[in-house]
N, C-alpha and C positions, 0 to 999 in steps of 0.2 A: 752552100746551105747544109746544116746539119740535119741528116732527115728524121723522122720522126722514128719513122723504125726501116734501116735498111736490109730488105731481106737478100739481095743476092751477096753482101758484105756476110750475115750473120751464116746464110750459107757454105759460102767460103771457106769459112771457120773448118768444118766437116771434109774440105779436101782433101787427098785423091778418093777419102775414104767413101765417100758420098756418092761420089759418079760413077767407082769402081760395083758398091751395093746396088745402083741404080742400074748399070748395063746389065751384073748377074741377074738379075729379076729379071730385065727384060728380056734376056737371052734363056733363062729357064724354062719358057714356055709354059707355065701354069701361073695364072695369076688371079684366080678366087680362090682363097679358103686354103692355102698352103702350107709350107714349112715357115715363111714368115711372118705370116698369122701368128702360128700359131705358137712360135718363137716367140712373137712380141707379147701376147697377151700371156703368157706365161712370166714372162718378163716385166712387166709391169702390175700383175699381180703381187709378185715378188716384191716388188720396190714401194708399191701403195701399203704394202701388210695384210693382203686378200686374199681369199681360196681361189675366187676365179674373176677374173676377167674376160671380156667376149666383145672383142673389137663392134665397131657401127660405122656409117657412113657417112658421121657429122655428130655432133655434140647435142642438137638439136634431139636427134634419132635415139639416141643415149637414152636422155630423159624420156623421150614418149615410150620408148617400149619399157624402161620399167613397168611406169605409170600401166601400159597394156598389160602385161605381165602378173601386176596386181588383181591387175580385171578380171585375166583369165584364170586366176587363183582364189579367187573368191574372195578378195580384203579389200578389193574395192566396188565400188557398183556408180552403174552414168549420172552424172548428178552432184555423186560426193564433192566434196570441200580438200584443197589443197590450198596450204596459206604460203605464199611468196612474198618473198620482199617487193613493194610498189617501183622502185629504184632499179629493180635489174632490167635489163636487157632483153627485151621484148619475145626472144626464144624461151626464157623460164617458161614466161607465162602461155604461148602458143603449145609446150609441150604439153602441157595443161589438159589446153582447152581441146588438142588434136584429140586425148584420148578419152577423152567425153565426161572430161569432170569441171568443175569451176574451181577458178582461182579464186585466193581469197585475197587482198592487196594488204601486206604489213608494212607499216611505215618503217624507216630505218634512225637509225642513230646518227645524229649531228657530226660525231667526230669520224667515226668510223666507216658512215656509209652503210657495214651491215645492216641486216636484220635487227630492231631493236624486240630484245626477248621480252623486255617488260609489258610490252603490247600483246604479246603470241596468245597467252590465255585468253583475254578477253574476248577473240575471233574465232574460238573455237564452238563451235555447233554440235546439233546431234549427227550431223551430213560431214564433221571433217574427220578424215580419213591419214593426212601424211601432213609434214611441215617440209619446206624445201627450202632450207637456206644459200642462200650463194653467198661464195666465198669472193666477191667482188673487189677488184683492181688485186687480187691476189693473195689477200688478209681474208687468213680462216679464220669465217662465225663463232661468235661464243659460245662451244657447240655443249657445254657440261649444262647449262640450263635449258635446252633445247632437248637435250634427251630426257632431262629429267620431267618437262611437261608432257612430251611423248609418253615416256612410261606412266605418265599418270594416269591419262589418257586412251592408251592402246593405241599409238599413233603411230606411224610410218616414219622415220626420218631419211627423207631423200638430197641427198647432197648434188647442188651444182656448180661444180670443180673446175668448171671448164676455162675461168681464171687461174686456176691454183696448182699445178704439178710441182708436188714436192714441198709444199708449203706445211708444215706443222702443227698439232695442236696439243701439249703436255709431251712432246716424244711421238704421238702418231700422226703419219701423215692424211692429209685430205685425201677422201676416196675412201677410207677404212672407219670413219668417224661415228655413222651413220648404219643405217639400213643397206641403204645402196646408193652408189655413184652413178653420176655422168658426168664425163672430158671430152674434151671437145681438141682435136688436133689441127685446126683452123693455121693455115702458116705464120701467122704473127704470134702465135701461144710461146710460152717459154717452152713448152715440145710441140715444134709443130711441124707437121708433111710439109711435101709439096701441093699438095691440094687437100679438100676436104678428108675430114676423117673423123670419130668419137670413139666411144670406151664405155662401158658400164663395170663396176667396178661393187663386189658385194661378198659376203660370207656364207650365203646362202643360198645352196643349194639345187632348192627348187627352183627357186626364181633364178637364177641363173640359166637353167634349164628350159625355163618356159621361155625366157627374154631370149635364148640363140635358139629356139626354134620362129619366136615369132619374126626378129629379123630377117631368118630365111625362109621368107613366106610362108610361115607359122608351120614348118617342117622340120621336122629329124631326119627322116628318111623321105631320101627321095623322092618325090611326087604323093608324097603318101603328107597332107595337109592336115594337123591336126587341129591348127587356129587357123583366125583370117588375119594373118601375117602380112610383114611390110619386103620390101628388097633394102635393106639398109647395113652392107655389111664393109669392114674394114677390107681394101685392094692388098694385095703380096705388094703392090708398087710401096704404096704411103706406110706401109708396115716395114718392109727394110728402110725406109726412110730411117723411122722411129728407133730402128733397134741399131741404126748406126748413132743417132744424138741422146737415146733415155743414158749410155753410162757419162755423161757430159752434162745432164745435166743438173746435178747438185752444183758444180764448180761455177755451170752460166747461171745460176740461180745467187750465186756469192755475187758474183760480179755485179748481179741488179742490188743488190743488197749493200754496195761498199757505195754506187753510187747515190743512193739512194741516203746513207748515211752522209754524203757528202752536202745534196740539197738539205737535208732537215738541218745540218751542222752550221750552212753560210749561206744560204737565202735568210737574208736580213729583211725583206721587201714590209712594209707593215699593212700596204694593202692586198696583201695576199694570204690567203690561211693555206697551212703545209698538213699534210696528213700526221698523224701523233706516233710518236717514234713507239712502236711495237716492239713485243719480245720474238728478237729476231727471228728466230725457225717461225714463226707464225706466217711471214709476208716473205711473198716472195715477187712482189713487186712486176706484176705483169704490164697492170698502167701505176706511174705517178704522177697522183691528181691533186692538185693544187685548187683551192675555191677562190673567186672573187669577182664582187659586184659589177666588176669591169672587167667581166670574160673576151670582148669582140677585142678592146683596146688595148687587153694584153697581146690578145694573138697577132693584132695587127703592126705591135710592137717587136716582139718576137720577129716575126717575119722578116719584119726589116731588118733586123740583126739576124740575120741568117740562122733562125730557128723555126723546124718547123713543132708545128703542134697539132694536138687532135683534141677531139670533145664527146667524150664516154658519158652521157650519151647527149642529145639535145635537145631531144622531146621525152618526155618521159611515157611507160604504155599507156597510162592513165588517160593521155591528151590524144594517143595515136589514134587516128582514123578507124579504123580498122578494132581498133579497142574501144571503141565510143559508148558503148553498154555501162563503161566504168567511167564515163566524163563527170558525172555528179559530183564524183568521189571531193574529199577536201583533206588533200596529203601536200599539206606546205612543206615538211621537211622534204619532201620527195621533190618538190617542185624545184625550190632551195637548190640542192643537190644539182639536177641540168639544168637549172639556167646557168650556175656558175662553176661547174666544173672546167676543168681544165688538163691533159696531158702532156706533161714536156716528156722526151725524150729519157726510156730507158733503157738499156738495152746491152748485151755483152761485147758487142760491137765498138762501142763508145770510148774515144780517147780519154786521157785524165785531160787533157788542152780542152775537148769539145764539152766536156764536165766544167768547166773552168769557164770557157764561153758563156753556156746557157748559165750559169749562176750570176754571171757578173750583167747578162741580161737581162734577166728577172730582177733584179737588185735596181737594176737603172731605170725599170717603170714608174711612173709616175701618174695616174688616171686625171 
């Protein structure tokens, strides 16, 4: 079985240099708030094109303490409007609603999945505050119109990257686009720990400032509480992780890229739509999602030919339980989107043979 994404293979890759990083940490005896912290986020400042960086505790964490941060800044107030794409992944919108504002649900574009910006203006209110595009399966939003309705505006532009490390837009990468970032280092990300991890990623300042005090229970100085802060911070562990895989990965970012170029080039299949071949620094190809009316009988096709597959996402929030407030709503392209998505197999890991399998799989469906 080719698996869909093999993490102790893609690990591997990182030998002896991995486990050598991984015992110094442990054997260092400090492990909040360290030399590897502080290493990393320095380091990935560096590489997004940002003054600071301030590790979190999940990607999730990322986005909400901006969103706080604003709060405690005085650009936002409980209530405010944040317009997301309907399409993403159900943490966009929770970062949201944790920090006491409403989402606003934007439909996305047919081909792309993004955020479609044609729609942005028309959901803007006297209560919307930020636009939060996600850079979804890895392909950064069309972010040149997206600031430009911002600045019309006075709007927030908050980026959700946590698809996208090192993905491009005109020469800048994702995380610098915007106002401010959240990444998510989730182990199956194109940089990911070994366990959870996030990033807020910004040019500014202040909010940098407020956002590492409010992660550490809204403190600078010790015990001395200026917000009502969260515990959400990057480990010394998951940060040598990262500062052993961030110079590796532009090269595993190629590799998603070449096979990626290999499916658009010779999946012939006609009952399947391929995602539309980008200007390459754009995609960095975290999921390659495939659309078609016969989602279940591809996957169960696949399977039998020894591929596995995944499905980003298959309820959409709109439908989720938990999100039922927004069930009225009537977002068909959204809808569109999970029932018939699909992910085959991408990953640095991956033979040119197991590229060659999954193509001649996909090719051989029939619904």
């Amino acid at each position: 079985m080719i698996k869909y994404c093999d993490l102790k293979e893609i690990n591997n890759a990182f030998e002896p240099q991995l486990s050598q990083t991984v015992t110094e940490s442990v054997m260092s005896g400090w492990y909040i708030r360290g030399e590897q912290v502080a290493r990393f986020e320095k380091s990935f400042a560096e590489y997004c094109g940002c003054r600071y960086c301030i590790g979190t505790g999940n990607g999730l964490d990322a986005l909400r303490v901006i969103l706080c941060a604003y709060r405690e800044m005085g650009i936002m107030e409980p209530g405010d409007e944040v317009i997301v794409p309907a399409n993403t992944f159900i943490a966009s919108i929770l970062a949201i609603i944790e920090a006491g504002l409403k989402p606003v649900l934007c439909e996305p574009l047919n081909d792309t999945c993004n955020i479609d910006t044609t729609r942005i203006e028309s959901l803007i209110t006297e209560r919307t505050r930020a636009i939060m595009p996600v850079h979804l399966y890895g392909l950064v939003a069309d972010i040149d119109p997206i600031n430009n309705i911002a600045k019309r505006y006075s709007l927030k532009v908050i980026e959700d990257a946590a698809q996208a490390h090192g993905a491009k837009y005109k020469g800048r990468r994702a995380g610098s686009l915007g106002d401010a970032a959240g990444f998510s280092f989730y182990p199956g990300k194109n940089l990911g720990a070994l366990g959870d991890g996030g990033a807020i990623t910004t040019d500014d300042g202040t909010l940098a400032d407020v956002a590492r005090s409010i992660a550490n229970y809204g403190s600078k100085e010790r015990y001395i509480n200026e917000y009502k802060g969260i515990n959400s911070r990057l480990d010394e562990l998951q940060a040598a992780v990262l500062n052993t895989k961030l110079p590796h990965l532009d090269s595993d970012n190629e590799k998603r890229r070449a096979i990626a170029r290999r499916y658009i080039g010779e999946i012939k299949n006609p009952h399947i739509a391929l995602p539309p071949l980008s200007v390459e620094e754009n995609h960095v190809y975290h999921i390659f999602a495939v659309m078609t009316p016969w989602r279940s009988l591809l996957q169960d096709h696949l399977r039998n030919k020894g591929v596995e597959t995944l499905i980003h996402y298959p309820v959409p929030p709109h439908r989720q339980q938990a999100l039922r407030e927004y069930s009225h709503l009537q977002l068909p392209v959204t809808d569109r989107i999970h029932n018939e998505e699909l992910s085959l197999p991408c990953n640095p890991v991956l033979s040119d043979e197991d590229v060659t399998r999954i193509i001649a799989a996909v090719n051989s469906f029939t619904p």
